[in-house]
C-alpha positions in Angstrom: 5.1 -7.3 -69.6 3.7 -8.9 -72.8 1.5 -11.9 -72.3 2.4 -15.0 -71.0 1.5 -18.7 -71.3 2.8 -20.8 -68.7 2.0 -24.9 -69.2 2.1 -26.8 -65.9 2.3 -30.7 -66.3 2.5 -33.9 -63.9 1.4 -37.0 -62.7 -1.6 -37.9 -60.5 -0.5 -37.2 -56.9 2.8 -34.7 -57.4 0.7 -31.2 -56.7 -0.3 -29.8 -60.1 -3.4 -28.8 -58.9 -1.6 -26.6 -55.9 1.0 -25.7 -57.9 -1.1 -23.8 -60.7 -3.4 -22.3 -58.2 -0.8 -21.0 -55.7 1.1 -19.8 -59.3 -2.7 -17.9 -60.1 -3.0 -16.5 -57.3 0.4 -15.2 -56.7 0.1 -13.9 -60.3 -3.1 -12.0 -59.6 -1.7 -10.7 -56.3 1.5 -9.3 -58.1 -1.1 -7.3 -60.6 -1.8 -9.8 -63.7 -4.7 -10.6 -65.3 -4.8 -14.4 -65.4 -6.7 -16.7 -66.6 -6.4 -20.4 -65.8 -7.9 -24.2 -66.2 -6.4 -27.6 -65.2 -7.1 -30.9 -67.0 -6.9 -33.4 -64.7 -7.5 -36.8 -67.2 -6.8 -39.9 -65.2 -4.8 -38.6 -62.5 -5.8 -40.1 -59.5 -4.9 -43.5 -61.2 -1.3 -42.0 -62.3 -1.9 -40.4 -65.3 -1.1 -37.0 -66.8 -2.5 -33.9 -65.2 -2.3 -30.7 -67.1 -2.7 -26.9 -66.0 -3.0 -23.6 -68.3 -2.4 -20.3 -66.9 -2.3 -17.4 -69.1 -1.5 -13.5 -68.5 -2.6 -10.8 -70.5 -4.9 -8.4 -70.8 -7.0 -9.6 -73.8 -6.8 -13.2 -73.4 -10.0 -14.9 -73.6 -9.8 -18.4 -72.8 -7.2 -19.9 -70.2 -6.6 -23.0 -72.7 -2.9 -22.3 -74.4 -2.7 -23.3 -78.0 0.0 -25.9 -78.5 3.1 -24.5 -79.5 2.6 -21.3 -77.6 3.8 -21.6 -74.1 6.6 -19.2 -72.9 7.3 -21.0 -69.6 6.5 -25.2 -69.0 6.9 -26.1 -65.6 7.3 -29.8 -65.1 6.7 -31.6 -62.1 8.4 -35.1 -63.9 11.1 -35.4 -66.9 8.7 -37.5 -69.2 5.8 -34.6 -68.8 8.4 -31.9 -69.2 9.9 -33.7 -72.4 6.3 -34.4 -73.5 5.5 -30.5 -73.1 8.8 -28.8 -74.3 7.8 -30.8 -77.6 4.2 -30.3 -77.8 3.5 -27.0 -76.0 7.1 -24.8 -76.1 7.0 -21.9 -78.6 10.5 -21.1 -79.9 12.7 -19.5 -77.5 10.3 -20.5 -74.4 11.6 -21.8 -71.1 11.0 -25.0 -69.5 11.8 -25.9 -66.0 11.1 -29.4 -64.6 11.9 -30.8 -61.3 13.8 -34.2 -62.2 11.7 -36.9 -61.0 10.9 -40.0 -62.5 7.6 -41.2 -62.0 5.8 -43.9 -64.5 2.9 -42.9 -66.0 0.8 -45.1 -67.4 1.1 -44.4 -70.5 5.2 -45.4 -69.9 3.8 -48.8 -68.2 2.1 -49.9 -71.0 4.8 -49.4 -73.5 3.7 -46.3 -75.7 6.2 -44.0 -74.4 9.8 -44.4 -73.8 11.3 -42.6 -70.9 13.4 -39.7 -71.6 16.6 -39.4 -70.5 18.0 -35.7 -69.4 19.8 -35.6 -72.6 17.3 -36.1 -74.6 15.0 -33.3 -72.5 17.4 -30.5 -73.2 17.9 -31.7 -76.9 14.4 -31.1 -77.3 14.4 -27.3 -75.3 17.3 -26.7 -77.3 15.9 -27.7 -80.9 13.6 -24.7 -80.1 16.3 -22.7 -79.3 14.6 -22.4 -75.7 16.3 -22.4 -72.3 15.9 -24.8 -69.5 16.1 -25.3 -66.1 16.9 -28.3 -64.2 15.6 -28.6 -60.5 16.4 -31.0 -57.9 16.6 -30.8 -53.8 18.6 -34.0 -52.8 17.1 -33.5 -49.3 13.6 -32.9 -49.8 11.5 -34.3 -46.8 8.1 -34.9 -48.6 8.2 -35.3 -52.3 4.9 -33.6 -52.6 6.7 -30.4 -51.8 8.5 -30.6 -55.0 5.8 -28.2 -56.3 7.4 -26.0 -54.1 10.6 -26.2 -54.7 9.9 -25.1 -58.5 8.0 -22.1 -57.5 10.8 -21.0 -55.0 13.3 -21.4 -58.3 10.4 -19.3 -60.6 11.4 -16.6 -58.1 14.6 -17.1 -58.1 14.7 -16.9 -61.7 12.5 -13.7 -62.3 10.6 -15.1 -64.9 7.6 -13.2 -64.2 8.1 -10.1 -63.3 6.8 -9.2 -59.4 6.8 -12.8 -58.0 8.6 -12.6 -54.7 8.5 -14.7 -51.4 5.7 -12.5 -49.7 3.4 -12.9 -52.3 3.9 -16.7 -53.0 3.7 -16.8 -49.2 0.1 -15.0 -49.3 -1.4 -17.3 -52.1 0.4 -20.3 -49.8 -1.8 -19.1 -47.0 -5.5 -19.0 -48.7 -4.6 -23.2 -49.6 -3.1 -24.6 -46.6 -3.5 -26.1 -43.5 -1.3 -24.3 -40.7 1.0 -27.4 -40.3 1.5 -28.1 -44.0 1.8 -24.5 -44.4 4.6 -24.0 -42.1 6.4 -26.4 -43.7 6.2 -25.2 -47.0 6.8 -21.1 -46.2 9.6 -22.7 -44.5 11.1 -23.8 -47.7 10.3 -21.6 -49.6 12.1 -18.8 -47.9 15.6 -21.1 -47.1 
């Protein structure tokens, strides 16, 4: 596989943070070299929080220049829009779970909120492709990490991500009951 920058964004609160390093370790259990960094900003007070992972051999720094993400994995419509803009190279993927949450940013008036239209025109004007995800019955929404990497699996994006190993890196960051629950979605 060539290399691969894959662009995580969210808000405060949604599970950036355990999504990018259940995605890293996965990644390094399937055989990658990875490298990875989260931004975190303001994001105990609602604001934008931001995770790199790169795989390649000769990569040297986990931050991924903007435009040159293969995969964006949204966690909210306004980050994925924000990201598929800013971050997408041509032909890259996005996939974004679609919740609506206000950043605050979108309180104060200096962004407008995308609507789902106006996400895939922007995928689309770099002739990228891109994923919609949503689980009308989701207990917890801070599973919603979850659900996306049970989708990435799905999808075969990267090559080598299966159930067992996302089950593995699941097991080094989680409490048994919060565990359960989540191995139990992910393998429905």
């Amino acid at each position: 596989m060539k290399d691969l920058n894959i662009y995580m964004c969210g808000v405060g609160g949604q599970g950036i943070g355990l999504l990018a390093e259940a995605m890293l370790r996965a990644c390094h259990k399937a055989g990658y070299d990875v490298k990875g960094v989260d931004t975190h900003g303001l994001a105990q007070r609602g604001g934008t929080v931001i995770s790199h992972l790169r795989i390649g051999k000769k990569i040297h720094t986990p931050l991924i220049p903007s435009g040159k993400a293969n995969i964006v994995i949204a966690l909210e419509r306004l980050e994925g829009a924000r990201a598929a803009s800013e971050m997408l190279i041509e032909g890259g993927k996005v996939i974004f779970y679609d919740a609506q949450y206000q950043t605050i940013g979108n309180r104060l008036g200096k962004f407008k909120y995308p609507t789902l239209d106006e996400l895939e025109k922007s995928v689309k004007a770099k002739k990228g492709e891109s994923v919609r995800v949503f689980e009308e019955e989701l207990s917890d929404p801070r599973m919603q990490n979850i659900v996306i990497i049970k989708k990435m699996i799905e999808l075969e994006w990267i090559p080598g991500l299966s159930v067992k190993i996302v089950s593995e890196a699941l097991a080094e960051l989680m409490h048994v009951k919060t565990l359960e629950k989540n191995l139990e979605l992910i393998k429905q």
